[in-house]
DRENTIDREN-24070 format. One line per field, with one value per residue (C-alpha): residue number from 1; residue in three letters; y, x, z. Coordinates in steps of 0.001 Angstrom, whole numbers, plus 524288, in hexadecimal, padded with zeros to 5 digits. Each point is the difference from the previous one (the first is absolute). Example, Ala and Ser with C-alpha at 12.3 -4.5 7.8 and 13.67 -1.06 7.14 Angstrom:
# residues 2
n = c(1; 2)
res = c(ala; ser)
v = c(7EE6C; 80D70)
u = c(8300C; 8055A)
w = c(81E78; 7FD6C)
***
This chain:
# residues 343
n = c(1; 2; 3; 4; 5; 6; 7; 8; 9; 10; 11; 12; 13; 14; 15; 16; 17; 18; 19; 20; 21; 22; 23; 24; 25; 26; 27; 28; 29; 30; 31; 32; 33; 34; 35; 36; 37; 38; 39; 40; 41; 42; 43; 44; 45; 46; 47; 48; 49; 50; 51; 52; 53; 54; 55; 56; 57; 58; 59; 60; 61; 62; 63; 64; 65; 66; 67; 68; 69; 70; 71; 72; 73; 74; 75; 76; 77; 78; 79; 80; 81; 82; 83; 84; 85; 86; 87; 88; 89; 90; 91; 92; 93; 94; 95; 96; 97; 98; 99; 100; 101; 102; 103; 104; 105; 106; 107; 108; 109; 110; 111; 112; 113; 114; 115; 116; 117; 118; 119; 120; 121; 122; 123; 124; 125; 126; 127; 128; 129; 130; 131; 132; 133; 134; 135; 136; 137; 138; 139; 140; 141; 142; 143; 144; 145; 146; 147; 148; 149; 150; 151; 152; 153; 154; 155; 156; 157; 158; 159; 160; 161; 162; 163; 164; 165; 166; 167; 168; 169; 170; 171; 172; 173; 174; 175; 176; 177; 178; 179; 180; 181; 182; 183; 184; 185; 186; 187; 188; 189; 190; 191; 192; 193; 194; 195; 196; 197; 198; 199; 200; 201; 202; 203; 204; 205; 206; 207; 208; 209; 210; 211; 212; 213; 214; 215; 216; 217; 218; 219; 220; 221; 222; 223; 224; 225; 226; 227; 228; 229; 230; 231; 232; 233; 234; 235; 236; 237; 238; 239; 240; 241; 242; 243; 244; 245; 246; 247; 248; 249; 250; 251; 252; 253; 254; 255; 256; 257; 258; 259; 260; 261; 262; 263; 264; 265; 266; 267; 268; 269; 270; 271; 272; 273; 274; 275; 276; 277; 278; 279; 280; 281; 282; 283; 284; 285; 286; 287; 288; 289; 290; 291; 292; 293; 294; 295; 296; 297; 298; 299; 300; 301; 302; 303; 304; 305; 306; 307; 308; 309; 310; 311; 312; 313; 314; 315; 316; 317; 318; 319; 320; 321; 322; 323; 324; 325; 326; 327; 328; 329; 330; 331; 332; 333; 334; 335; 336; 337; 338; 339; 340; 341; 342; 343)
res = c(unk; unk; unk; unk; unk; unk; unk; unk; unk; unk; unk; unk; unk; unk; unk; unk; unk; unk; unk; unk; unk; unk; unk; unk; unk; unk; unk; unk; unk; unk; unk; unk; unk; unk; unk; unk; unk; unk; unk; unk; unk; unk; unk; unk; unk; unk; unk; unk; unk; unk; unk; unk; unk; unk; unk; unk; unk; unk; unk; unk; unk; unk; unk; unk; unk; unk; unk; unk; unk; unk; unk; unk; unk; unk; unk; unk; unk; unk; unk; unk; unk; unk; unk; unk; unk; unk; unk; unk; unk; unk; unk; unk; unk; unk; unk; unk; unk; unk; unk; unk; unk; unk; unk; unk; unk; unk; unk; unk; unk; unk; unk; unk; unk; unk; unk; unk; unk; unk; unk; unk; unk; unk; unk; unk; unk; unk; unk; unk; unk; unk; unk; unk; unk; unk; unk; unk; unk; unk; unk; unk; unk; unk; unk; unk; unk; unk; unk; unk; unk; unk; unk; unk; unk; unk; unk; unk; unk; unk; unk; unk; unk; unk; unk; unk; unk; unk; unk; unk; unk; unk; unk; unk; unk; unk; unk; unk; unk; unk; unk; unk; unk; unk; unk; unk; unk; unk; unk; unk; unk; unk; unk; unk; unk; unk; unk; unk; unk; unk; unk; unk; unk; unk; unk; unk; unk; unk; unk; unk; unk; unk; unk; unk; unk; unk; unk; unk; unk; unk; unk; unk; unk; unk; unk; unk; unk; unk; unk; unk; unk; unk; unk; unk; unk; unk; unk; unk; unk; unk; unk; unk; unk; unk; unk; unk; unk; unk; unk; unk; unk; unk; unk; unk; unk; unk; unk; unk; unk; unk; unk; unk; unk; unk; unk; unk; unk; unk; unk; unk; unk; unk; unk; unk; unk; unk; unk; unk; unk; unk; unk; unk; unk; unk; unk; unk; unk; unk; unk; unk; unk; unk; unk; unk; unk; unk; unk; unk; unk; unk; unk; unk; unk; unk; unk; unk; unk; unk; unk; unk; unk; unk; unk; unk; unk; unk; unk; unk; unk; unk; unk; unk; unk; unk; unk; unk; unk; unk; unk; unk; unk; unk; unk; unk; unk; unk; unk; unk; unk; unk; unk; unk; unk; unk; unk)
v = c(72ACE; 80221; 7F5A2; 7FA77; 7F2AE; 7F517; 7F70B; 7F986; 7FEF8; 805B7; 80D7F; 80E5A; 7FF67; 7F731; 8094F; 80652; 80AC6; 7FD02; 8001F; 7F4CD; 7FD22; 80638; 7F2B4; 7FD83; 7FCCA; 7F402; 7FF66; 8000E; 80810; 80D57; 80934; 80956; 80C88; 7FE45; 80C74; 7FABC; 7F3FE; 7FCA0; 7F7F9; 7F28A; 7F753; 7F41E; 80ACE; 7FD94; 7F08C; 7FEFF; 808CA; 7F744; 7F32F; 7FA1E; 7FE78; 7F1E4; 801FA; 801AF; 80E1D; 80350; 806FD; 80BC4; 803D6; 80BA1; 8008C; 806E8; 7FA6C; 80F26; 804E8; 80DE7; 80779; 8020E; 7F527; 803DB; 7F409; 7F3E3; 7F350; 7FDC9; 7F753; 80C71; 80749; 805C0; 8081B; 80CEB; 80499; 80ADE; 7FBD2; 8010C; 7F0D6; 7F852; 7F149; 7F516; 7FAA9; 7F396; 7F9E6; 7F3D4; 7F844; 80112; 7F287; 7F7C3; 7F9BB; 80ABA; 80B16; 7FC63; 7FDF3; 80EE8; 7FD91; 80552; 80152; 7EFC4; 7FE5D; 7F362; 8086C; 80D47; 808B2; 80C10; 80AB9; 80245; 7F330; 7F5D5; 80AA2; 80CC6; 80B21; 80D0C; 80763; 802FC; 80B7B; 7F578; 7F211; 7F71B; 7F7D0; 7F87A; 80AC1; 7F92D; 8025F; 80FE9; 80810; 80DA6; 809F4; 80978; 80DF5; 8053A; 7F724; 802DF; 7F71F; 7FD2D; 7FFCA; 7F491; 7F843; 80141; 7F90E; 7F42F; 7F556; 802A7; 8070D; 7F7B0; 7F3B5; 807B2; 8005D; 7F03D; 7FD37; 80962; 7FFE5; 7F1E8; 7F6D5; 80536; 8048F; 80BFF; 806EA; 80A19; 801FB; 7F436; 805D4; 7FC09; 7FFFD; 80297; 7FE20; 8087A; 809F5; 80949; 7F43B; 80186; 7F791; 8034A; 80EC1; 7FC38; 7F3BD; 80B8F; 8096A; 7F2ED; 7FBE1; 80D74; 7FFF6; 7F22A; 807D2; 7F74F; 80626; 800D2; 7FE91; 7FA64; 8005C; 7FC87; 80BB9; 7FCBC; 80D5A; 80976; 80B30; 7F70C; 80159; 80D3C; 7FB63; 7F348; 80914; 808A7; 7F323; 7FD6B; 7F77D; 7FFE0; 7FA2C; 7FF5C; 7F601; 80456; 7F5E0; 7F3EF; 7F7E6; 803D1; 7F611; 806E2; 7F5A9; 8023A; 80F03; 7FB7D; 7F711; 80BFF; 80A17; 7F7BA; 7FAFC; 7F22E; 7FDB9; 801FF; 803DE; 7FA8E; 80203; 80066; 803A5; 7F867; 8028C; 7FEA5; 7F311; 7F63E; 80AB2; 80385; 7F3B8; 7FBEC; 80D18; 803A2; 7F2E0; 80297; 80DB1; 7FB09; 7FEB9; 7F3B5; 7FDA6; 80931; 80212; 80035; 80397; 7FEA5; 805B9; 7FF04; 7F8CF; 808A7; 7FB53; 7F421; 7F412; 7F758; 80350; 7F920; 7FE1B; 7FBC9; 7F67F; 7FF32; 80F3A; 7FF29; 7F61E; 801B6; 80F0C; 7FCA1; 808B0; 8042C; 7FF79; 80776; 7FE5F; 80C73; 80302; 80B00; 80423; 8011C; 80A17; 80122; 80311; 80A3E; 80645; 80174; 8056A; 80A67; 80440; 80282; 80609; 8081C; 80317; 80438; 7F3F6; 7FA2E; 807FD; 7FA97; 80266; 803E9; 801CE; 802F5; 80298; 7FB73; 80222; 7F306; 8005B; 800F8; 7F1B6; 7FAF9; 80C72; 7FE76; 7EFA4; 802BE; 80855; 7F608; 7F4A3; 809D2; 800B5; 80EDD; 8030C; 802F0; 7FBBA; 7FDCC; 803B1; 80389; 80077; 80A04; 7FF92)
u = c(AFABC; 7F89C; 7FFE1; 7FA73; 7FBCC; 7F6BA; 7F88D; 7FA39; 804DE; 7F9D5; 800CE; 805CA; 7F3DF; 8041E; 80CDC; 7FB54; 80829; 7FC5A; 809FF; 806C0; 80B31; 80D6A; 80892; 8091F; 80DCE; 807CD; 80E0B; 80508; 7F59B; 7FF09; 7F2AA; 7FF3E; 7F8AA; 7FB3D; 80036; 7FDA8; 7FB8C; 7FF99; 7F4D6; 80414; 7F876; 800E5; 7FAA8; 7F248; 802E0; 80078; 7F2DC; 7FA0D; 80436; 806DB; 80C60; 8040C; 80510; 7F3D4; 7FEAB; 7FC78; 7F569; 7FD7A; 80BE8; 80867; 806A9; 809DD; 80E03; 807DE; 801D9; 808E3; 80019; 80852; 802B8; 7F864; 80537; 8085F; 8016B; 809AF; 808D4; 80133; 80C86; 7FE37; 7F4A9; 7FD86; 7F1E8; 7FDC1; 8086E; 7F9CE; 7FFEA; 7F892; 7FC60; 805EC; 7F209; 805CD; 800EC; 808BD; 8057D; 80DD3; 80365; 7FA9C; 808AF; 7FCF9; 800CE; 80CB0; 80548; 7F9EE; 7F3DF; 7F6D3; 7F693; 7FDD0; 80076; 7F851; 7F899; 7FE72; 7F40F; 7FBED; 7FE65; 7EF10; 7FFD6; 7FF89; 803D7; 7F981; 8032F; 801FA; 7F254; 801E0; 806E6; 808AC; 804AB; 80A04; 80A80; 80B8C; 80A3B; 80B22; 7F649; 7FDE4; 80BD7; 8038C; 7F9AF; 808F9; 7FC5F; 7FEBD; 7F277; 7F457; 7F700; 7F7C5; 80BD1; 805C2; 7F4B3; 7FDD0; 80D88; 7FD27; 7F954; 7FE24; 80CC3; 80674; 7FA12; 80412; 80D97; 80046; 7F999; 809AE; 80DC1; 801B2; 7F650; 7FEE6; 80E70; 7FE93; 80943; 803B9; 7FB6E; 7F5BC; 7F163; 7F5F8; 7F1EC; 7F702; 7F3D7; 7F4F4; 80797; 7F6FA; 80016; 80973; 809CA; 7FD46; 80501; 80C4A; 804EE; 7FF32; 80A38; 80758; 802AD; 80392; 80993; 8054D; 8034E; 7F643; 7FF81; 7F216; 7F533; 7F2D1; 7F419; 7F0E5; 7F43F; 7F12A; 7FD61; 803C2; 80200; 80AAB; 80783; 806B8; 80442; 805A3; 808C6; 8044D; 804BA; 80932; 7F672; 803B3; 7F4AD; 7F290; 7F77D; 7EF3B; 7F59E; 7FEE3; 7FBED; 809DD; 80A17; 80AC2; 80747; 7FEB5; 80343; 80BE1; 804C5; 7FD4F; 80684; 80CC6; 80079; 7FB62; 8096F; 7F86D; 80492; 80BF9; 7F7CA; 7F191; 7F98A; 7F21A; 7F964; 7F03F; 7FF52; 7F8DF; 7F95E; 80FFD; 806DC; 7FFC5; 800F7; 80CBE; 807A5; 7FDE3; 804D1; 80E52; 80A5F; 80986; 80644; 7F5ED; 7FA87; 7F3B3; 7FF4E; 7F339; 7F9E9; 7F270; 7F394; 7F44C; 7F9DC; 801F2; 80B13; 7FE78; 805B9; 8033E; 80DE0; 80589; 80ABC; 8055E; 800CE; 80529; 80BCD; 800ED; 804BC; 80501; 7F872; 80120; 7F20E; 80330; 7F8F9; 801FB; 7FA6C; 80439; 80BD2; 8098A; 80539; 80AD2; 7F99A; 7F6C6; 80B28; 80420; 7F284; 80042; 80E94; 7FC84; 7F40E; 805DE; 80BC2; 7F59F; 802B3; 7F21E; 7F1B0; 7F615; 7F45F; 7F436; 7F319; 7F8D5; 7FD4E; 7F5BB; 7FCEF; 7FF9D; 7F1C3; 7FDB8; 80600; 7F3AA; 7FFA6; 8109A; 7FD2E; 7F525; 80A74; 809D3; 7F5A7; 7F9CA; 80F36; 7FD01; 80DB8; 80E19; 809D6; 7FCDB; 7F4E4; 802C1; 7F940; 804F2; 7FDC1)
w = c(E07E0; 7F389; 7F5DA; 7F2B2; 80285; 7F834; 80827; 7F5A9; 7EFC9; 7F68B; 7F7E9; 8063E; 808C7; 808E3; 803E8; 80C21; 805E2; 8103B; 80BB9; 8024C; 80C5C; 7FBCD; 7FF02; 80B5A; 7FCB7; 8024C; 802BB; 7F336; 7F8D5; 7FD56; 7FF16; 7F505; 7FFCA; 7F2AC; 7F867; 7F30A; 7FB1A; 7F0E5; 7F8DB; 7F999; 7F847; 80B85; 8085C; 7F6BA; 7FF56; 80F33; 80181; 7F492; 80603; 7F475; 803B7; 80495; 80D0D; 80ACE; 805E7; 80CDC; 804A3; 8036E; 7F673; 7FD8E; 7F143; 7FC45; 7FA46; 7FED3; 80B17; 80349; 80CA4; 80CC9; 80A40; 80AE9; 809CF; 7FEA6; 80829; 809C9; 7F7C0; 7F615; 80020; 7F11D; 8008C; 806CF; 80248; 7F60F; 7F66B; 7F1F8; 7F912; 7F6EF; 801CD; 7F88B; 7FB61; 7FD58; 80D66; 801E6; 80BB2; 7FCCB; 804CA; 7F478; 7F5E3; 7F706; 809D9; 803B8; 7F09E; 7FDDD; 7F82E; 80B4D; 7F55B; 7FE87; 81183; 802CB; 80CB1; 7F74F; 7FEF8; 7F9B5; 80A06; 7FE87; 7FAE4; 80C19; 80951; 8025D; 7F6CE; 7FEA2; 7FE71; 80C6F; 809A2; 80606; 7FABA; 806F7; 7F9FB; 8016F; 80216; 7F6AF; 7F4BD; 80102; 7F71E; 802B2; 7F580; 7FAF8; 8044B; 7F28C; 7FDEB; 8060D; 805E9; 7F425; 7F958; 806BE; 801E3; 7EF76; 7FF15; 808A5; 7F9E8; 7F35F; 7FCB6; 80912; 7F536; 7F4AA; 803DA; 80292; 7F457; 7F593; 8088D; 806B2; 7FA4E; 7F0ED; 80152; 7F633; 7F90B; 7F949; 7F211; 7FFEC; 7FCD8; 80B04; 7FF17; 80B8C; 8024B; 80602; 80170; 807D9; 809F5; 80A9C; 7FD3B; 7F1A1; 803A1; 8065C; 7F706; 7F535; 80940; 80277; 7F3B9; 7FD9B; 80B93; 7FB55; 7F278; 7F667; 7F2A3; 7FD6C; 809AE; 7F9FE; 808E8; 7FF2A; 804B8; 802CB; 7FB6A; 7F752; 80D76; 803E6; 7F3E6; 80444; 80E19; 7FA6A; 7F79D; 80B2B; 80751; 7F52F; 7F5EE; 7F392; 7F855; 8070D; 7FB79; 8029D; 8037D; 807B9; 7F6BC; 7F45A; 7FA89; 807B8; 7FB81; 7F084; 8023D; 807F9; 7F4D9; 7F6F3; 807C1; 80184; 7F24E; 80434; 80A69; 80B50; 80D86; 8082A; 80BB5; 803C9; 80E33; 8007E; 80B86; 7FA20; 7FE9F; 7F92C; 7F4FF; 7FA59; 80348; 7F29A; 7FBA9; 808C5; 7FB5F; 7F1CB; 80101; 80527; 7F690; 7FF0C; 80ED6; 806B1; 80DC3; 80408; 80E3C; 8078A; 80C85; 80119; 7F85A; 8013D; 7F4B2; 8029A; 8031A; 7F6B2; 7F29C; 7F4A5; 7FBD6; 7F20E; 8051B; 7F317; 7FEE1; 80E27; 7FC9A; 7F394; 802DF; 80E17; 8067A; 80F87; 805AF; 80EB0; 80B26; 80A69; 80C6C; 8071B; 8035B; 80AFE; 80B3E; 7F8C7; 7F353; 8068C; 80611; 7F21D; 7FBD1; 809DC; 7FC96; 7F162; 802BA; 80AAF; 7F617; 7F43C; 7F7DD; 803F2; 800F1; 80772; 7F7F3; 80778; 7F955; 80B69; 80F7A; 8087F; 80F9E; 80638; 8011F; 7F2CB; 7FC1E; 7FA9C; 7F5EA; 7FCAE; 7FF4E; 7F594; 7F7C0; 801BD; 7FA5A; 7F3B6; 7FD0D; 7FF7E; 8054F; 7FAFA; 80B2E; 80D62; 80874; 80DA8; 80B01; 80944; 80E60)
***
């Protein structure tokens, strides 16, 4: 099969689109004809090497994966070859403490599908068969692999771990980001009253409003915080979806009001930042850690989505041998939405 692969880490150069052997497929696995894959931002760690967990080599990414089951294992009795699905990116054992209690999203054995394991840049990937999810036929390919990962995050992160509801105000972050462009249509769906959210550039502004943002705040390096404060009379936010890191920490927990949330997802700028404890218990704050999501959760994704509740946002499509050129839009943060690469 073809594939994009890194033998080495390092920039975009090092993806190499080569043949590689099409994975064979254990008794409880599934291989997917991928036929649409969607760019993350641990897609670019893993390449980099800066992610904690030691990758593999030769490597395929790829976390968002949609396409047909094109054989299953001989233990697998809920899959048809053909059928159209999606893959849970989240990939747990389902035997662990946590597995069993239904956070699949903490499992002691989990991985990130292109993380550890081989990805999806790639015609074919093969996974555990309990984590790939029917995709609704009204969603295309590109369409369901947009609404893995990152929407899939979004969703944890503003319905079960921030617990939203309806008429607080919400700020998010970088909103042209992935999750950014689905915690604004979440928020939305969860009925908050007014949806704040932060732009790198002024061509971002008119997307961000089309999502549902109320107030768009320009620049990355403006007090987002101060015209937060302004906007809401001083009171600041009931809920705030950080995902950037060390350069807004500060930033983020200063714009919440009085028994806010901030919930958290990522550090790309960074993991270390700075926290006013007295601000933090003197308001009693929720600082909310999320990663991922579960099955359960995804099938929920997919439903709203499917139903016209949800858009996956898609800035743009690539052929799967052009990964270097979609990785290098994802990293100049040139892109609304999600960038797919389509096989």
């Amino acid at each position: 099969m073809r594939a994009v692969i890194f033998r080495e880490h390092g920039g975009p150069e090092v993806l190499e689109y080569t043949e590689v052997p099409t994975p064979a497929v254990g008794p409880n696995e599934a291989l997917i004809r991928v036929r649409a894959c969607g760019l993350n931002r641990l897609d670019v760690l893993v390449r980099a090497g800066t992610v904690p967990q030691t990758i593999p080599r030769p490597h395929i990414p790829g976390s968002e994966v949609a396409g047909e089951v094109a054989a299953v294992g001989a233990n697998v009795t809920h899959l048809t070859p053909g059928q159209r699905v999606v893959v849970h990116p989240y990939l747990s054992c389902g035997l662990c403490e946590y597995c069993l209690a239904g956070a699949e999203e903490l499992c002691l054995r989990g991985d990130i599908l292109g993380l550890r394991s081989n990805g999806g840049y790639a015609e074919y990937v093969c996974v555990p068969a309990a984590m790939v999810v029917p995709l609704p036929e009204p969603l295309s390919f590109s369409e369901g692999a947009a609404l893995t990962l990152s929407t899939l995050t979004a969703w944890h992160m503003l319905v079960t771990r921030a617990r939203l509801r309806p008429g607080e105000d919400v700020l998010v972050l970088a909103a042209g980001s992935n999750v950014g462009s689905a915690a604004i249509q979440i928020a939305r769906l969860c009925g908050a009253r007014r949806v704040f959210a932060t732009v790198g550039s002024p061509a971002k502004v008119a997307p961000a409003r089309a999502l549902g943002a109320d107030h768009v705040i320009v620049g990355r390096e403006t007090d987002f915080a101060a015209e937060v404060r302004r906007l809401t009379g001083r009171r600041g936010v009931d809920v705030v979806v950080e995902h950037v890191g060390a350069a807004t920490w500060e930033r983020s927990i200063a714009s919440l009001t009085r028994g806010g949330r901030l919930v958290s997802c990522g550090a790309l700028t960074g993991r270390h930042g700075q926290t006013d404890l007295a601000q933090f218990f003197g308001k009693e704050l929720q600082l909310l850690g999320c990663f991922g999501g579960t099955r359960a959760e995804l099938r929920q994704v997919l439903q709203a989505a499917a139903e016209g509740r949800l858009r996956a946002v898609i800035d743009s499509r690539f052929p799967l041998a052009e990964a270097a050129a979609a990785q290098q839009r994802l990293e100049a943060s040139a892109h609304f939405g999600k960038i797919v690469l389509e096989v």
